[in-house]
Each structure stands twice: as structure tokens, then as C-alpha cells.
N, CA, C and O atoms as a Maestro MAE file, in Angstrom:
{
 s_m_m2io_version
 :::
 2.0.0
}

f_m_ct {
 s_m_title
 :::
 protein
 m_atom[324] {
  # First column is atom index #
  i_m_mmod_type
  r_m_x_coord
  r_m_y_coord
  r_m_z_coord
  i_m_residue_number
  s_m_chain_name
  s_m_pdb_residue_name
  s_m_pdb_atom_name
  i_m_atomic_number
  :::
  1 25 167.079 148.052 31.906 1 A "UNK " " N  " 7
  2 3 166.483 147.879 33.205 1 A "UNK " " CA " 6
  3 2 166.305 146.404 33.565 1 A "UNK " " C  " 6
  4 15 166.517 146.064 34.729 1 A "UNK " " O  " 8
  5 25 166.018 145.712 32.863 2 A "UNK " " N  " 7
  6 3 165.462 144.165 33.074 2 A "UNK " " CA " 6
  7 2 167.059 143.344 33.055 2 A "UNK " " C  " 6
  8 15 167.216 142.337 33.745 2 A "UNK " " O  " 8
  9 25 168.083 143.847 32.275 3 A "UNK " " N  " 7
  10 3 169.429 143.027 32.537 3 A "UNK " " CA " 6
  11 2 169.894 143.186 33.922 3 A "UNK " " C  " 6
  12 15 170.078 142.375 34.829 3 A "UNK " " O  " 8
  13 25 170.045 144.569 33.822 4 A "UNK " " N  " 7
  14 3 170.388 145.327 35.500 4 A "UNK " " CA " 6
  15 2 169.654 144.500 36.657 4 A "UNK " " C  " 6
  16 15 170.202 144.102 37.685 4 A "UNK " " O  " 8
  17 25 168.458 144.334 36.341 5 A "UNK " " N  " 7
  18 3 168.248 143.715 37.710 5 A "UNK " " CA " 6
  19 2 167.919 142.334 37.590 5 A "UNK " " C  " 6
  20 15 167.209 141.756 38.413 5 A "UNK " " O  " 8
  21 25 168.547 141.649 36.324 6 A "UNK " " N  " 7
  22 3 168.699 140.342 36.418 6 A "UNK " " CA " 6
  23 2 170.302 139.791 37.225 6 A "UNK " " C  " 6
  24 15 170.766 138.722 37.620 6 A "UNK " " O  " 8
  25 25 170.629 140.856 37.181 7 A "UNK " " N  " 7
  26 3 172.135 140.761 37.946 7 A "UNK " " CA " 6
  27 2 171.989 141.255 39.418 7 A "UNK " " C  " 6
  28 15 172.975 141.094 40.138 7 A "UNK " " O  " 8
  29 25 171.016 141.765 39.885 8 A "UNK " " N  " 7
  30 3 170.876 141.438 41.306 8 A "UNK " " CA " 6
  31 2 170.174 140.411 42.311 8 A "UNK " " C  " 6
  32 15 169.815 140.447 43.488 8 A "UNK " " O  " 8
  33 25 170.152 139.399 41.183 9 A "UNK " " N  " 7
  34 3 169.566 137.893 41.392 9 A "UNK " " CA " 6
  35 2 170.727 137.187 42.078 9 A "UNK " " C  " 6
  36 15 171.777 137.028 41.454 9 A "UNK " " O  " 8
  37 25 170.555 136.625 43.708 10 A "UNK " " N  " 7
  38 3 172.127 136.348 43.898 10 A "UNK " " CA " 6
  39 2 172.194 134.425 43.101 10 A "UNK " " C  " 6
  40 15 171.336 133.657 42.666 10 A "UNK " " O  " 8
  41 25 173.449 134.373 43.246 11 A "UNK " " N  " 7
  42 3 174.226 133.341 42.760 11 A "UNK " " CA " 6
  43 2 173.456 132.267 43.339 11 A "UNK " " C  " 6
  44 15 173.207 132.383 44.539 11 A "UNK " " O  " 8
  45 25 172.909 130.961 42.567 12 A "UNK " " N  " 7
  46 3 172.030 130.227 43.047 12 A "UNK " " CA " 6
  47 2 170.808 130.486 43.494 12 A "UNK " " C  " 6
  48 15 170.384 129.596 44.231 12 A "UNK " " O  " 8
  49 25 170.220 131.212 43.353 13 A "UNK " " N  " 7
  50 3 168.655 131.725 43.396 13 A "UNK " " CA " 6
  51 2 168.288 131.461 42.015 13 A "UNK " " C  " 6
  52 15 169.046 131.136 41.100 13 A "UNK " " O  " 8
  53 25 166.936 131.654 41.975 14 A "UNK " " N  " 7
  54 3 166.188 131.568 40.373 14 A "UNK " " CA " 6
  55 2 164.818 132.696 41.165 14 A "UNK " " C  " 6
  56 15 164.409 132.810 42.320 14 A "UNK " " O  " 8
  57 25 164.508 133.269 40.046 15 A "UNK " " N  " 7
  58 3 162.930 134.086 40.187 15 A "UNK " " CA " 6
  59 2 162.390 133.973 38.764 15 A "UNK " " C  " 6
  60 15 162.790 133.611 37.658 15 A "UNK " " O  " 8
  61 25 161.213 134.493 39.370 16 A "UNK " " N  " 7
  62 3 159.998 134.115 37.781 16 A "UNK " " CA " 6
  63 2 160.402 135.783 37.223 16 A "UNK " " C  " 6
  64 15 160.993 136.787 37.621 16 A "UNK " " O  " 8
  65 25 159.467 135.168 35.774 17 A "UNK " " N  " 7
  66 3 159.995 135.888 35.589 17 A "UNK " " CA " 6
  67 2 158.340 137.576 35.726 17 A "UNK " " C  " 6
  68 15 158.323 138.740 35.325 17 A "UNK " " O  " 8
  69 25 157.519 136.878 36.332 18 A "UNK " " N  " 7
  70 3 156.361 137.673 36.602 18 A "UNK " " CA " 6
  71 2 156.871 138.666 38.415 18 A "UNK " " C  " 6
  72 15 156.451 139.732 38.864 18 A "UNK " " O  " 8
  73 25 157.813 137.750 38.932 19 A "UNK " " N  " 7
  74 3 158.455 138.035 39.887 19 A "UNK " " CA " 6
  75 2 159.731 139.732 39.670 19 A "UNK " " C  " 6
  76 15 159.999 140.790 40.240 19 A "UNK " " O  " 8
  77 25 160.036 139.080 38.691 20 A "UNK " " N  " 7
  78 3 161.275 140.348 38.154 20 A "UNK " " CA " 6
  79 2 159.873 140.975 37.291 20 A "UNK " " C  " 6
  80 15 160.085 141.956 38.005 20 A "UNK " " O  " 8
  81 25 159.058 141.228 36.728 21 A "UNK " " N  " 7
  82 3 158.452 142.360 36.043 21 A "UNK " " CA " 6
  83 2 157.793 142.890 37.724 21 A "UNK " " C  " 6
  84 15 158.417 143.939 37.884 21 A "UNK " " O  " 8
  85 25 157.132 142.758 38.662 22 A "UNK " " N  " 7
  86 3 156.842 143.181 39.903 22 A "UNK " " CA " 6
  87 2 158.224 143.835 40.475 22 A "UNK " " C  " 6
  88 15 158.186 144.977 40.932 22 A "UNK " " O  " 8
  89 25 159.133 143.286 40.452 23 A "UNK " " N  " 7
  90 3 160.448 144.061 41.051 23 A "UNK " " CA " 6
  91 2 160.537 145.503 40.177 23 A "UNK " " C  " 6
  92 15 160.714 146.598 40.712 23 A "UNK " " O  " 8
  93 25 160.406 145.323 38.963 24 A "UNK " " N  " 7
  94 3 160.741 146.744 37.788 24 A "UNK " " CA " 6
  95 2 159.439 147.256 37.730 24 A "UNK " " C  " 6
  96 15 159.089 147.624 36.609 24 A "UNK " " O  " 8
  97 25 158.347 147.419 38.955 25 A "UNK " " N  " 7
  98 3 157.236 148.418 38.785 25 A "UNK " " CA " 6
  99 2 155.847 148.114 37.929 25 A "UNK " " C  " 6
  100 15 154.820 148.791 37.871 25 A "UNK " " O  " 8
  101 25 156.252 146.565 37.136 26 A "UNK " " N  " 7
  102 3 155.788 146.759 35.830 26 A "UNK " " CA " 6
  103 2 154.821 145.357 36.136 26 A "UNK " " C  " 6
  104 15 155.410 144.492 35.489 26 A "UNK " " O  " 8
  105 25 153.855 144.824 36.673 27 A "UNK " " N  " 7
  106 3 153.269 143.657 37.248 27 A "UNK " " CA " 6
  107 2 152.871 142.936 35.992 27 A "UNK " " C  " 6
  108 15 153.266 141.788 35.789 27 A "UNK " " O  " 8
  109 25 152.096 143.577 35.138 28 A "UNK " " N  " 7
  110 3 151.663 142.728 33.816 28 A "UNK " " CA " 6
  111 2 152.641 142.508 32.483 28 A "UNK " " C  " 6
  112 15 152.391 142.109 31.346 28 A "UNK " " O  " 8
  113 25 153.938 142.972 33.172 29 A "UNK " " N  " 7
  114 3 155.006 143.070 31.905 29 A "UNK " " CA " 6
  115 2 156.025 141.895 32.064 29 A "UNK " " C  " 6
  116 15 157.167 141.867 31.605 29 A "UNK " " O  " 8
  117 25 155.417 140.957 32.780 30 A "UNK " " N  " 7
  118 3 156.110 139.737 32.624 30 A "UNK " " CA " 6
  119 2 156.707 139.156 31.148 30 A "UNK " " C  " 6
  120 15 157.740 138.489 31.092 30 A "UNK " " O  " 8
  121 25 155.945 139.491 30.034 31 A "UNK " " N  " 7
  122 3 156.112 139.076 28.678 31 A "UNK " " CA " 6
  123 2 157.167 139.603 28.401 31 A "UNK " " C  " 6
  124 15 158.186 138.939 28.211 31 A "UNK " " O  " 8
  125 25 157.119 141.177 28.309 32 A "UNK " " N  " 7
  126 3 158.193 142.163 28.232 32 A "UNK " " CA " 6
  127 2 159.559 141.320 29.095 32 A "UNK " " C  " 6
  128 15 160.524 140.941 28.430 32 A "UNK " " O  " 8
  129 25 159.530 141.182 29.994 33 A "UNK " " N  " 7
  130 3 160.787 140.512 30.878 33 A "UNK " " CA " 6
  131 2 161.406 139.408 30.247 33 A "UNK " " C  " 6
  132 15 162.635 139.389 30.299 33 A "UNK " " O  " 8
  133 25 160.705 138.290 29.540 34 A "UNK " " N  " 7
  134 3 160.432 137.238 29.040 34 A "UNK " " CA " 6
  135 2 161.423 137.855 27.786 34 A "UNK " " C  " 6
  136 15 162.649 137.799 27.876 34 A "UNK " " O  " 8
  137 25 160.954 138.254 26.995 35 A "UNK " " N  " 7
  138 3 161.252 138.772 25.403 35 A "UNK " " CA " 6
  139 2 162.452 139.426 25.827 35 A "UNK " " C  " 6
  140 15 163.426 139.200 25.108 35 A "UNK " " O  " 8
  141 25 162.668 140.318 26.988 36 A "UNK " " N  " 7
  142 3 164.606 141.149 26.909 36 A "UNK " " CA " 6
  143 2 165.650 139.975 27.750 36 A "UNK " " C  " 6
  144 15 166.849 140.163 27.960 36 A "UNK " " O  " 8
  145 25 164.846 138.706 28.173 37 A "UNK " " N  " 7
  146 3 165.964 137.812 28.664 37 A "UNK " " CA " 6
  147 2 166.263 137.341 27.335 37 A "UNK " " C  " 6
  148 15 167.414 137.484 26.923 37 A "UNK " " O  " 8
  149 25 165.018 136.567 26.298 38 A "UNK " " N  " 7
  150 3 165.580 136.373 25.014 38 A "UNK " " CA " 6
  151 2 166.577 137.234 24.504 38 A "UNK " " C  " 6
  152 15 167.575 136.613 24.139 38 A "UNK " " O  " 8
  153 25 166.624 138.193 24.390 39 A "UNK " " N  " 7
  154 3 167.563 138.822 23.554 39 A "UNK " " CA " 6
  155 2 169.064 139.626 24.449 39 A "UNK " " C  " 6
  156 15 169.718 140.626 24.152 39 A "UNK " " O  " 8
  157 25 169.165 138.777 25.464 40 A "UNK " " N  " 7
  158 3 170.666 139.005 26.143 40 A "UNK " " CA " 6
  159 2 171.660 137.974 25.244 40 A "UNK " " C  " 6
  160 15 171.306 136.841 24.918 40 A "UNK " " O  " 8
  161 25 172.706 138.453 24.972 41 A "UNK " " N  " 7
  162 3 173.534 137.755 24.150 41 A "UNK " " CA " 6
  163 2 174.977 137.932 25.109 41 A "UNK " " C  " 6
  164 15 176.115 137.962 24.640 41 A "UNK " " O  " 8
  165 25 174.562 138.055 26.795 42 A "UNK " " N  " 7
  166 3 175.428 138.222 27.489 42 A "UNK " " CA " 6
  167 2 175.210 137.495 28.872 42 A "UNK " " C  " 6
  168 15 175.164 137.987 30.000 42 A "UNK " " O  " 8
  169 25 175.080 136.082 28.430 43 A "UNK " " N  " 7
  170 3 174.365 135.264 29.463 43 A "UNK " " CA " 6
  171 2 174.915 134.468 30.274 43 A "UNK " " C  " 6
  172 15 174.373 133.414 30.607 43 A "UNK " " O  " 8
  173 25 176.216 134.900 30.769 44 A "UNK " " N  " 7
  174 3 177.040 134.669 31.961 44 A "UNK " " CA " 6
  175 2 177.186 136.047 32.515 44 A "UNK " " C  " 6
  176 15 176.723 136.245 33.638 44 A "UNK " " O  " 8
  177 25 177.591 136.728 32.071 45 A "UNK " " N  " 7
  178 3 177.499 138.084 32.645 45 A "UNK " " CA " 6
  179 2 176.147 138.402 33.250 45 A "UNK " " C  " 6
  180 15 175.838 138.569 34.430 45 A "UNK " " O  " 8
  181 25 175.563 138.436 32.359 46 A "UNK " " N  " 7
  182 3 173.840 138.811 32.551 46 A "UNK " " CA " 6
  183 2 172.861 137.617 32.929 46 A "UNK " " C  " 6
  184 15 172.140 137.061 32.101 46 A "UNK " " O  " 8
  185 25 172.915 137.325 34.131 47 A "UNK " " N  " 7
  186 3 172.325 135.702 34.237 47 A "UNK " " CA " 6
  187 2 170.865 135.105 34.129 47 A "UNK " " C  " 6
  188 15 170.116 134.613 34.972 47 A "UNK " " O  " 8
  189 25 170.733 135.360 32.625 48 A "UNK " " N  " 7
  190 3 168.878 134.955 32.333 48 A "UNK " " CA " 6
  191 2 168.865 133.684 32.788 48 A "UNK " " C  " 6
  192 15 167.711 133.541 33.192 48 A "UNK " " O  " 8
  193 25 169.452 132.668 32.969 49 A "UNK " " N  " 7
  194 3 169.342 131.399 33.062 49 A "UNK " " CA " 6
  195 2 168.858 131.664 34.886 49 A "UNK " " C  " 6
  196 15 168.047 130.743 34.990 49 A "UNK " " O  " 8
  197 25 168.874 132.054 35.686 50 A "UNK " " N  " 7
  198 3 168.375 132.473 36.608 50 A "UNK " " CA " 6
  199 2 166.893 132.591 36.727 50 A "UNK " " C  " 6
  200 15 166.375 132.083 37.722 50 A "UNK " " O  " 8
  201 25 166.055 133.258 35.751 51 A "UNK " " N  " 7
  202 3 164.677 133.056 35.371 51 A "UNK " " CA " 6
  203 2 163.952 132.282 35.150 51 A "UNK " " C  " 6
  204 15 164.305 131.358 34.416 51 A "UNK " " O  " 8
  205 25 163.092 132.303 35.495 52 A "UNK " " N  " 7
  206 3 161.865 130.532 35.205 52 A "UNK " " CA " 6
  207 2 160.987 131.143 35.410 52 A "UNK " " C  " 6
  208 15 160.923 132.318 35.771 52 A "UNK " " O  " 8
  209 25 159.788 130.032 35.097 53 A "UNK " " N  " 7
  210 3 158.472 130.187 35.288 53 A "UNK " " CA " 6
  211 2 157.907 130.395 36.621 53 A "UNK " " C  " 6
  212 15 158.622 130.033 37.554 53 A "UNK " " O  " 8
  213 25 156.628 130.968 36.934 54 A "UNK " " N  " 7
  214 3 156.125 131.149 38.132 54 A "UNK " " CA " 6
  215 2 155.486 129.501 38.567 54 A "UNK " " C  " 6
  216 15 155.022 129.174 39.659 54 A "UNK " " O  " 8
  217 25 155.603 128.857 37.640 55 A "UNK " " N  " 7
  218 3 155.011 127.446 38.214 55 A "UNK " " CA " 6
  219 2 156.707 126.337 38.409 55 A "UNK " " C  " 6
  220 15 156.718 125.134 38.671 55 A "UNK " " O  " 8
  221 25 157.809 127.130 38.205 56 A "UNK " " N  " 7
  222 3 158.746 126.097 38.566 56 A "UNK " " CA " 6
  223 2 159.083 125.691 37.548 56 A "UNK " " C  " 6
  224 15 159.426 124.557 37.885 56 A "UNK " " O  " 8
  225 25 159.218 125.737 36.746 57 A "UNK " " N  " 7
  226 3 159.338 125.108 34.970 57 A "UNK " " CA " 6
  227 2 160.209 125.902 34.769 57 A "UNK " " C  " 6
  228 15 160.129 127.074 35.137 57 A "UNK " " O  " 8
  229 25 161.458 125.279 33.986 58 A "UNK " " N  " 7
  230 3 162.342 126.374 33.362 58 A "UNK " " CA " 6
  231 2 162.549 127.258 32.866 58 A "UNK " " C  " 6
  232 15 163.485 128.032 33.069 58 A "UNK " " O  " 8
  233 25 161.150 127.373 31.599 59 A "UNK " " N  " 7
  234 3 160.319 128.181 30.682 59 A "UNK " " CA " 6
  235 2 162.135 127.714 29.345 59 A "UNK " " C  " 6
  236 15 162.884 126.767 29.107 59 A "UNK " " O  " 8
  237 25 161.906 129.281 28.889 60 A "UNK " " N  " 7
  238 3 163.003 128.774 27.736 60 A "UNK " " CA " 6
  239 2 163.970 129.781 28.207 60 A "UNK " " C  " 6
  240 15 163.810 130.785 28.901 60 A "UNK " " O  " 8
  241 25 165.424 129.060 27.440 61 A "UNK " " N  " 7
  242 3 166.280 129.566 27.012 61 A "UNK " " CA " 6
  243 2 167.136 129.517 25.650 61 A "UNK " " C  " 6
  244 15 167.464 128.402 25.242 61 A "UNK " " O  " 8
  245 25 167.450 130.459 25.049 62 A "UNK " " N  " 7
  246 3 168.153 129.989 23.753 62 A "UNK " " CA " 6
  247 2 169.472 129.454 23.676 62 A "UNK " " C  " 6
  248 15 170.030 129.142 22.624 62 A "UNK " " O  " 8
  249 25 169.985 129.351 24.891 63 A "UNK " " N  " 7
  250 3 171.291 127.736 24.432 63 A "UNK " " CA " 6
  251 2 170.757 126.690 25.051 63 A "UNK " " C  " 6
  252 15 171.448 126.568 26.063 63 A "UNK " " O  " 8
  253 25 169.960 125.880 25.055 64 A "UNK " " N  " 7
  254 3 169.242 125.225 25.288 64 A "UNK " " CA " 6
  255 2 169.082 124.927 26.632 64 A "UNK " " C  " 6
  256 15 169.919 125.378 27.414 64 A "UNK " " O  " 8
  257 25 168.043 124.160 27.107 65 A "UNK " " N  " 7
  258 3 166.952 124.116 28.400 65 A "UNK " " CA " 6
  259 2 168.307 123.300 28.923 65 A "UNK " " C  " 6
  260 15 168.751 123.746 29.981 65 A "UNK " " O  " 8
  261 25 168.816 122.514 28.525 66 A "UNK " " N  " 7
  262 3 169.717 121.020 29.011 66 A "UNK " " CA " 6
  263 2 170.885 122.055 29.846 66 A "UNK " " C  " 6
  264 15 171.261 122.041 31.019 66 A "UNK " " O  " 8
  265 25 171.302 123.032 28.558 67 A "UNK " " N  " 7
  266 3 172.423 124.511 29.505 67 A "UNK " " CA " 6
  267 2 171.846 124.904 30.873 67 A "UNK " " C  " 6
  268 15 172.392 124.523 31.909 67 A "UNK " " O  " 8
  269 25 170.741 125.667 30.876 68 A "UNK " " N  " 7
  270 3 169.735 126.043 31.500 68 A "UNK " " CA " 6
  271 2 169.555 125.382 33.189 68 A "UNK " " C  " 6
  272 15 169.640 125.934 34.287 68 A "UNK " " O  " 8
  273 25 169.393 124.567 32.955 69 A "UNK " " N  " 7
  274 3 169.082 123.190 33.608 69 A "UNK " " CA " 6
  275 2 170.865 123.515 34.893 69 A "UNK " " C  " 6
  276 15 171.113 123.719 36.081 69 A "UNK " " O  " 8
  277 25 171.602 123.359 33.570 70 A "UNK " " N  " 7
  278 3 173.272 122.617 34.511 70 A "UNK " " CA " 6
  279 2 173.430 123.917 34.859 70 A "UNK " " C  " 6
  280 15 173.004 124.077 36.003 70 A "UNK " " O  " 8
  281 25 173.858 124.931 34.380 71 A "UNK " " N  " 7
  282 3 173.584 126.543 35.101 71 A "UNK " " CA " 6
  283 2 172.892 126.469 36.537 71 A "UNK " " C  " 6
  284 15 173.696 126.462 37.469 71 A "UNK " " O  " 8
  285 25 171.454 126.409 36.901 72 A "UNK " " N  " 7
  286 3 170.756 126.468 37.737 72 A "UNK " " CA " 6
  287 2 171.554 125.479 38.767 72 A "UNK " " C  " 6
  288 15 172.183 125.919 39.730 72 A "UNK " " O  " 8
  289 25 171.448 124.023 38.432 73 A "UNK " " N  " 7
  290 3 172.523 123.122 39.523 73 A "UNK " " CA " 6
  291 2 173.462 123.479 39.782 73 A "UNK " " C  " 6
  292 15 173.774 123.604 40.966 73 A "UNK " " O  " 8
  293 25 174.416 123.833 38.634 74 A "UNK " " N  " 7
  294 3 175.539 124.027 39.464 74 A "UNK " " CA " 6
  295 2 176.191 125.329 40.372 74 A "UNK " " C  " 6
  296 15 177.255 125.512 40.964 74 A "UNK " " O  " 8
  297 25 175.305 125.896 40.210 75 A "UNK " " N  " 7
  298 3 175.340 127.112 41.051 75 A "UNK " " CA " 6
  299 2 174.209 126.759 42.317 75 A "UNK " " C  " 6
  300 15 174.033 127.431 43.333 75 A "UNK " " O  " 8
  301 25 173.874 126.154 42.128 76 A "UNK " " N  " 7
  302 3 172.757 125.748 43.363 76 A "UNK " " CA " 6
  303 2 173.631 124.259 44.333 76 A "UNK " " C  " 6
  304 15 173.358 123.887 45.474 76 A "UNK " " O  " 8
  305 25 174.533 123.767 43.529 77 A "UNK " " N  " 7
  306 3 175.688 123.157 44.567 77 A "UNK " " CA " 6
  307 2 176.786 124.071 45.232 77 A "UNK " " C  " 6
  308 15 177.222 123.829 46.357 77 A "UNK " " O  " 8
  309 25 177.171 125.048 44.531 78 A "UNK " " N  " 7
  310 3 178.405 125.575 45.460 78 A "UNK " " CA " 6
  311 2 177.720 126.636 46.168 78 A "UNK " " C  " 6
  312 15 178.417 127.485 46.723 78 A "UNK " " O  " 8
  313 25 176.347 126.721 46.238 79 A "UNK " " N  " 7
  314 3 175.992 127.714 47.252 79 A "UNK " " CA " 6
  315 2 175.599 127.188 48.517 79 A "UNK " " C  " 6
  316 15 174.715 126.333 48.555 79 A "UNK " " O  " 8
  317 25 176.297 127.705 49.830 80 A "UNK " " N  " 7
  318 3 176.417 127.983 51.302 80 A "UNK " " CA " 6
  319 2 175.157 128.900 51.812 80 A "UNK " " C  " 6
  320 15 175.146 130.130 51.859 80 A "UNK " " O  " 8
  321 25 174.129 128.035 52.172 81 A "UNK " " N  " 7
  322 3 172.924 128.646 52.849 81 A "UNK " " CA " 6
  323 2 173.262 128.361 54.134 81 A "UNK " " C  " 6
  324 15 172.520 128.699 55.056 81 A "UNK " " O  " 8
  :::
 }
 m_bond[323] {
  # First column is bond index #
  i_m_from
  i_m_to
  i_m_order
  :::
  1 1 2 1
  2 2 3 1
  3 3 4 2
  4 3 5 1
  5 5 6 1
  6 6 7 1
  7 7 8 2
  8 7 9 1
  9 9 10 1
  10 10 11 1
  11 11 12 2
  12 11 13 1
  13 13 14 1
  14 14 15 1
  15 15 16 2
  16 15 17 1
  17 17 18 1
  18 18 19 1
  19 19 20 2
  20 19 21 1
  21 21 22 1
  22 22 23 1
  23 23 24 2
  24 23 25 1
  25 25 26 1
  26 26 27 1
  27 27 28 2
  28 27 29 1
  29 29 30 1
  30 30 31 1
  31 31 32 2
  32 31 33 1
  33 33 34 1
  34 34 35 1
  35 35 36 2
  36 35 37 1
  37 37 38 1
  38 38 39 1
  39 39 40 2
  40 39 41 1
  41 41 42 1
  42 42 43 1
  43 43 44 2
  44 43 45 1
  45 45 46 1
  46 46 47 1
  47 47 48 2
  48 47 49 1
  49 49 50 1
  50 50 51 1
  51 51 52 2
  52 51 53 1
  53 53 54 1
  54 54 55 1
  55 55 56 2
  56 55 57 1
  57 57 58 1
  58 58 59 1
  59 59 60 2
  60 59 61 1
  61 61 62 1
  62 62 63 1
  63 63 64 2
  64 63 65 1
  65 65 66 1
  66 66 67 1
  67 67 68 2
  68 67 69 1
  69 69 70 1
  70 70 71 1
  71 71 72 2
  72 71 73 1
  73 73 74 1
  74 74 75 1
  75 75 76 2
  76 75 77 1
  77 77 78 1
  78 78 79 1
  79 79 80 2
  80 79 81 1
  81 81 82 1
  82 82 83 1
  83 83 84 2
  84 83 85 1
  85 85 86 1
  86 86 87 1
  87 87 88 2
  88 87 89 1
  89 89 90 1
  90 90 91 1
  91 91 92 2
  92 91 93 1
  93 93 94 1
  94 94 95 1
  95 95 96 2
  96 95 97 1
  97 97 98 1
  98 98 99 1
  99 99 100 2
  100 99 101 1
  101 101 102 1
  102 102 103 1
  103 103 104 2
  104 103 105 1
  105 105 106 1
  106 106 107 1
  107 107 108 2
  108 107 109 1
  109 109 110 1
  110 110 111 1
  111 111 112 2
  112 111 113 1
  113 113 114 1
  114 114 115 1
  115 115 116 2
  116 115 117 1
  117 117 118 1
  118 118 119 1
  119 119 120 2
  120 119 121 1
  121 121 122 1
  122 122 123 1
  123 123 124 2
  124 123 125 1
  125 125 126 1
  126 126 127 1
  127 127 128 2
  128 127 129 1
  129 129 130 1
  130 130 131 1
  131 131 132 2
  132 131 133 1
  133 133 134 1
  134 134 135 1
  135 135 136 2
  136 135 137 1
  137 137 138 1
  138 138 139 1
  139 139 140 2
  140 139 141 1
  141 141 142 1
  142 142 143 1
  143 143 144 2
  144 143 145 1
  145 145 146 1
  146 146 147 1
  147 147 148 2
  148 147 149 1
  149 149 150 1
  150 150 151 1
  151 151 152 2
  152 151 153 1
  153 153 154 1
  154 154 155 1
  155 155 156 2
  156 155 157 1
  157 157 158 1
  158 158 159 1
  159 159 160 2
  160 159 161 1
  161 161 162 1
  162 162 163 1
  163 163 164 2
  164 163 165 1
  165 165 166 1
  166 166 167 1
  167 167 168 2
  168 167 169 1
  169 169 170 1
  170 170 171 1
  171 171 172 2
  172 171 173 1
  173 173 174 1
  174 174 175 1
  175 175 176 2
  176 175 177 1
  177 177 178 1
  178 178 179 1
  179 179 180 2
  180 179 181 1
  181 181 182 1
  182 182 183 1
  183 183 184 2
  184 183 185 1
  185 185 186 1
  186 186 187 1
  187 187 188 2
  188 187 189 1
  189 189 190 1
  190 190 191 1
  191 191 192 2
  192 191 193 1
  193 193 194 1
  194 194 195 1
  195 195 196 2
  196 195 197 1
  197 197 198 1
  198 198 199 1
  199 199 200 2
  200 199 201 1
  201 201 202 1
  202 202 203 1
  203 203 204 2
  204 203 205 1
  205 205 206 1
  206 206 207 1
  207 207 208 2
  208 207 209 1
  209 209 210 1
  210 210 211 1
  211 211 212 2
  212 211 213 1
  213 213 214 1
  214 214 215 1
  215 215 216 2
  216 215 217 1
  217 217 218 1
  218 218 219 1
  219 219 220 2
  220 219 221 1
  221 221 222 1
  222 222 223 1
  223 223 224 2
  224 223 225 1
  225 225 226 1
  226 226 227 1
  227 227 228 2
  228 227 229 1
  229 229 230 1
  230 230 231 1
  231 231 232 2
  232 231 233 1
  233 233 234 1
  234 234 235 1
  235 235 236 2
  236 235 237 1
  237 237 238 1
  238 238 239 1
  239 239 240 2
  240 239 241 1
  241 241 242 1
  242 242 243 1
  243 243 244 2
  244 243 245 1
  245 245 246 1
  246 246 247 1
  247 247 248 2
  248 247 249 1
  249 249 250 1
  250 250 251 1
  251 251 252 2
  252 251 253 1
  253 253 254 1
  254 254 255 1
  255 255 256 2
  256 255 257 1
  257 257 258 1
  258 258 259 1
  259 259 260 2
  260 259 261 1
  261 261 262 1
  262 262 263 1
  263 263 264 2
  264 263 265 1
  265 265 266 1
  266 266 267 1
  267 267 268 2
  268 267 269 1
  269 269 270 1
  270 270 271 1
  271 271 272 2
  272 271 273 1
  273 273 274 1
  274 274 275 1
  275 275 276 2
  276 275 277 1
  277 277 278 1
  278 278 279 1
  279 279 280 2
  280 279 281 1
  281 281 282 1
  282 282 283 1
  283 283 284 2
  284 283 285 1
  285 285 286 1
  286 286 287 1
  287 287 288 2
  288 287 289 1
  289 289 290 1
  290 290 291 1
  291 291 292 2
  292 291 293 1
  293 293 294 1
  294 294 295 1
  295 295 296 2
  296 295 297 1
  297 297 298 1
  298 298 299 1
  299 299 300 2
  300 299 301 1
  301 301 302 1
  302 302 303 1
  303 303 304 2
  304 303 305 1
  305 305 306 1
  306 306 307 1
  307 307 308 2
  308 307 309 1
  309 309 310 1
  310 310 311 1
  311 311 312 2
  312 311 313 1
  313 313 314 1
  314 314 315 1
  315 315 316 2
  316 315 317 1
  317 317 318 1
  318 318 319 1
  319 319 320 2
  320 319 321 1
  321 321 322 1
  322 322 323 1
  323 323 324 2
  :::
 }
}
């Protein structure tokens, strides 16, 4: 449930990740959201790097924050608002 609708995050957007546990019904299961982005081992397909903190902070990722980081930009340059 939490990959699935990490993939209806469009291309160049980011949401928290207290934001996606409110989308899945689940308001205090932000942690839960937190802990199944950790364990995607399909993270172009499945775009956890999309997720951050509710204060704007990257929070973590496991190929590192610096990945994280160029992910978020560079999808936030080729996007047409």
C-alpha cells in the first residue's frame, strides 16, 4: 500500500511523509510510512526519494541524502509547471 501510492506522487513533487500516512487512512502511521520507504529496494521504480519531512528536511534515505538531494533537483528542473 505505501509503495503503490508512493508512485502516485507526480514527477517533481515531494510529500511528507505524515502527508502519505493521511493519504493511506492511517494519520499517526507516519513511522510505519517512514520504515516501508526504508525497505524499498526499488527506488527508481518506487520513488521514496520523493518523501521528506513535514518540516522540509530530507529526513533519510539509504543511498545517501547527497542521491536524495540530486533525485529531488533533477526532477524538479525538467518539470513544466
Amino acid at each position: 500500500m505505501v509503495w503503490q501510492e508512493l508512485m502516485n506522487i507526480p514527477y517533481g513533487e515531494t510529500r511528507s511523509y505524515l502527508n502519505q500516512a493521511k493519504v493511506l487512512g492511517k494519520p499517526n502511521s507516519y513511522r510505519a510510512v517512514a520504515n516501508a520507504n526504508g525497505m524499498n529496494q526499488l527506488a527508481i521504480i518506487v520513488p521514496c526519494h520523493r518523501i521528506i519531512n513535514s518540516n522540509g528536511k530530507l529526513g533519510g534515505y539509504g543511498r545517501g541524502l547527497h542521491r536524495k538531494k540530486w533525485l529531488i533537483e533533477h526532477e524538479r528542473k525538467f518539470t513544466t509547471n
